[in-house]
N, C-alpha and C positions, 0 to 999 in steps of 0.2 A: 504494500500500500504506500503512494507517494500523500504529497499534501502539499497546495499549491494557495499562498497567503494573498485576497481578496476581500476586501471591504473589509479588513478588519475579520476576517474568518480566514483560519486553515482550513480551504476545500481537499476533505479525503477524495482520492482518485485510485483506479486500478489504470495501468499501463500495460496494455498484452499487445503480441503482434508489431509488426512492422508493416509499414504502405501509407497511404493516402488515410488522414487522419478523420477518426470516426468519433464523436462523443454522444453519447449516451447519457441521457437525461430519463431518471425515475418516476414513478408517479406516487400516487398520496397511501402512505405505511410503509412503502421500501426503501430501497437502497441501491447501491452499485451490485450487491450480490444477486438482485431481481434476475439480470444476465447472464447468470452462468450458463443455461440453458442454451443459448448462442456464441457464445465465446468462441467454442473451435473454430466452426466453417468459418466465422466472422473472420477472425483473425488470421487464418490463413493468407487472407488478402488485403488488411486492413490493421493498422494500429487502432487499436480500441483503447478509447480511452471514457470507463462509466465512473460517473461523478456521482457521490451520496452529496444532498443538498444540505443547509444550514438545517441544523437539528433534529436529521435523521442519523441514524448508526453510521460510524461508531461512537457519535455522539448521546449522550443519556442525558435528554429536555426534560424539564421539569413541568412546561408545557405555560409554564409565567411568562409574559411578556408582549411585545407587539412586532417581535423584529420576524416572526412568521407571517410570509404573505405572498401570492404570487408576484407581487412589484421588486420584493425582497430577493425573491430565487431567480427573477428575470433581468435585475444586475448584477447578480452575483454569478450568474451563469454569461451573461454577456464580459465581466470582466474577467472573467477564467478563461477564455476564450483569446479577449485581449492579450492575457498575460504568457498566455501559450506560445511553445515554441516555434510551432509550425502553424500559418494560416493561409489562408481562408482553413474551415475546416467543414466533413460533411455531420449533420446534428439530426439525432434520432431520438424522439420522446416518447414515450408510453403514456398518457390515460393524464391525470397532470401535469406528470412532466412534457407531456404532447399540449397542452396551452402554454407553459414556458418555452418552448421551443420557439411557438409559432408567435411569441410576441418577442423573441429575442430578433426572429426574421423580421419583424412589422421595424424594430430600430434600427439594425445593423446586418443588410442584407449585405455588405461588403465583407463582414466578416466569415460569410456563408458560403459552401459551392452547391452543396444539394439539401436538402428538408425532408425527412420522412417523420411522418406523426401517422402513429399506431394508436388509432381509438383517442384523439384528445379530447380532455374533460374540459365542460364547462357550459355555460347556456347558451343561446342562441336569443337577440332580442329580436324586435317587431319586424327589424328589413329582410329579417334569415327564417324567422320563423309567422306563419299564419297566425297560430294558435298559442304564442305571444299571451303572456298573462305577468303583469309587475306581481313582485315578492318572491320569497323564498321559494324555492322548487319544492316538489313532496320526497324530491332523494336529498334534498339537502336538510328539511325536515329532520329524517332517518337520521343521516352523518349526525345532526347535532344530536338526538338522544344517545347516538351511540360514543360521543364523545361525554357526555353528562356520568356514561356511567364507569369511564373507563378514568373521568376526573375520580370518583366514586371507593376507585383500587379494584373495580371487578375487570381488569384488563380483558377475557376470554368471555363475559357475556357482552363489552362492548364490542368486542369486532365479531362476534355472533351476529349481532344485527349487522355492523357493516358489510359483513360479505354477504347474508342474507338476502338485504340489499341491494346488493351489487349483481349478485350472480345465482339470485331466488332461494327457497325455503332450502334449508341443508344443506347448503351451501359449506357452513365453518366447517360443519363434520366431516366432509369430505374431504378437504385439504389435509394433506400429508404431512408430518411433524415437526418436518425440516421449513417448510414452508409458515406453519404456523408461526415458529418462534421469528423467523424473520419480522411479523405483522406485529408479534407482542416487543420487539426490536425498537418498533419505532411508531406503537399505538400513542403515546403524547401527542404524537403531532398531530395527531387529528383533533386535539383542543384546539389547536392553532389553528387550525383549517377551518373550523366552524367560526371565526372571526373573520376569517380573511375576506374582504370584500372585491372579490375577484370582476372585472369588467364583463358583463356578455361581450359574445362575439356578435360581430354587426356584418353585413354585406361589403363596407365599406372599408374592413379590418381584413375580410378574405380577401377583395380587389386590389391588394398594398401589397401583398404577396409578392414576390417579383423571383422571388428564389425556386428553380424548379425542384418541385413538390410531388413525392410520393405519400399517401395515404392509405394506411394497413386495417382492417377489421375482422372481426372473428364473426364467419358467417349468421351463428347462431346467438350474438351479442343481443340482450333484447334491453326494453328501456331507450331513452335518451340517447347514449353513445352514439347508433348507427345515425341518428338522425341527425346529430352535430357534425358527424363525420361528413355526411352525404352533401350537408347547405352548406359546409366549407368548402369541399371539392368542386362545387358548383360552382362558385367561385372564383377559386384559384385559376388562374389563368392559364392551361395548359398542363391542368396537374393529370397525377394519376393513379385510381385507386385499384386496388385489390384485395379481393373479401376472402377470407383461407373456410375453405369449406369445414366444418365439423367442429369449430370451437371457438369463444367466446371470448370476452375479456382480455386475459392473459395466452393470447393466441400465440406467441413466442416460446409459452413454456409448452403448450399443448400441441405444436405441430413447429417443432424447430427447426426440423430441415425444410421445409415448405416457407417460412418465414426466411430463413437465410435465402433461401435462391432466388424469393423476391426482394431483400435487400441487395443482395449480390449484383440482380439484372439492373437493376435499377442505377446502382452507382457506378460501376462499370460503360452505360452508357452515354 
């Protein structure tokens, strides 16, 4: 593990592989280890370089404060960038960290060659969406109770509900053991999250795009996701999506060779 000194934070980083430089941005409960799952093929061709944000592992948040926010990870990932040795660089986000991606492109598409955003999170306001409604959404409803109880010390009934949530009834149960303690890793930060007053995306945030833009989904994602997914790529000016048949959400850990070959095409081109 390196660590690379930015706004006053040591950002943790993994460094694997050699080539045309790759970063890897998390999304909300992980970390840099969310990737192991694609690491080999990745890095055959590519220096991978996956960044854990301010106050995920291996840091231990107490879950106090204000300096959690996506404005917060969208300069601290733009000045990691900056501080980098090698740029332009190409930047891949998952699910959160796929809105921090896409708003690091919206300021500093110089600092960018290519853009993949896998499922990014976040709303969609009246120009992106129909059925548009001001206030809290009913999944962020969810996030916050599930942050209430994991304030609480019940860590394993909070992200009960969040993955419930996220990836329907039974969902925690299912996850594997190795995977869980990742979640309990870096379940504070979901106090954070539920303050964060993150921007919807607007038509006029897709159209600023200028960096060519791959867009990844899990065929069977249901909720919100595909729907954010689909008014962005609409969008984007020349982007281009591809949906991995038979999995959902975390489509990277559930079908990794299918996901590398569409990252691979993609960058390579």
């Amino acid at each position: 593990m390196h660590s690379l000194h930015v706004n006053g934070f040591d950002m943790p980083y993994l460094d694997i592989g050699e080539g045309p430089p790759l970063v890897c941005v998390h999304g909300s409960l992980c970390d840099f280890r969310i990737w192991s799952a694609v690491l080999g093929p990745l890095t055959r061709h590519h220096r991978v370089i996956a960044v854990s944000l301010r106050h995920f592992f291996p840091a231990h948040w107490d879950g106090v404060g204000d300096s959690y926010s996506i404005a917060q990870h969208v300069d601290d990932v733009i000045a990691f960038i900056e501080a980098f040795d090698t740029k332009p660089v190409d930047l891949m986000g998952h699910s959160r960290g796929g809105h921090i991606c896409f708003r690091a492109a919206q300021r500093r598409p110089d600092l960018l060659r290519k853009l993949i955003l896998a499922e990014p999170g976040g709303e969609l306001d009246e120009t992106l969406d129909p059925d548009f409604k001001p206030g809290p959404s009913p999944l962020a409803a969810r996030f916050a109770a599930c942050a209430a109880e994991i304030a609480k010390g019940d860590i394993d009934g909070g992200l009960q509900i969040f993955m419930d949530a996220l990836e329907g009834p039974g969902a925690w149960k299912r996850i594997p053991a190795t995977s869980k303690q990742l979640l309990r890793d870096n379940a504070t930060t979901l106090i954070g999250q539920t303050r964060d007053q993150r921007p919807p995306f607007s038509k006029v945030d897709a159209e600023a795009i200028k960096t060519p833009t791959l867009f990844i989904g899990g065929a069977n994602t249901k909720g919100v996701l595909p729907k954010v997914l689909h008014a962005l790529a609409a969008n984007v000016k020349g982007s281009r999506t591809e949906m991995i048949p038979g999995t959902t959400h975390p489509m990277f850990e559930q079908a990794p060779q299918r996901y590398c070959e569409i990252v691979l095409e993609f960058l390579a081109g």
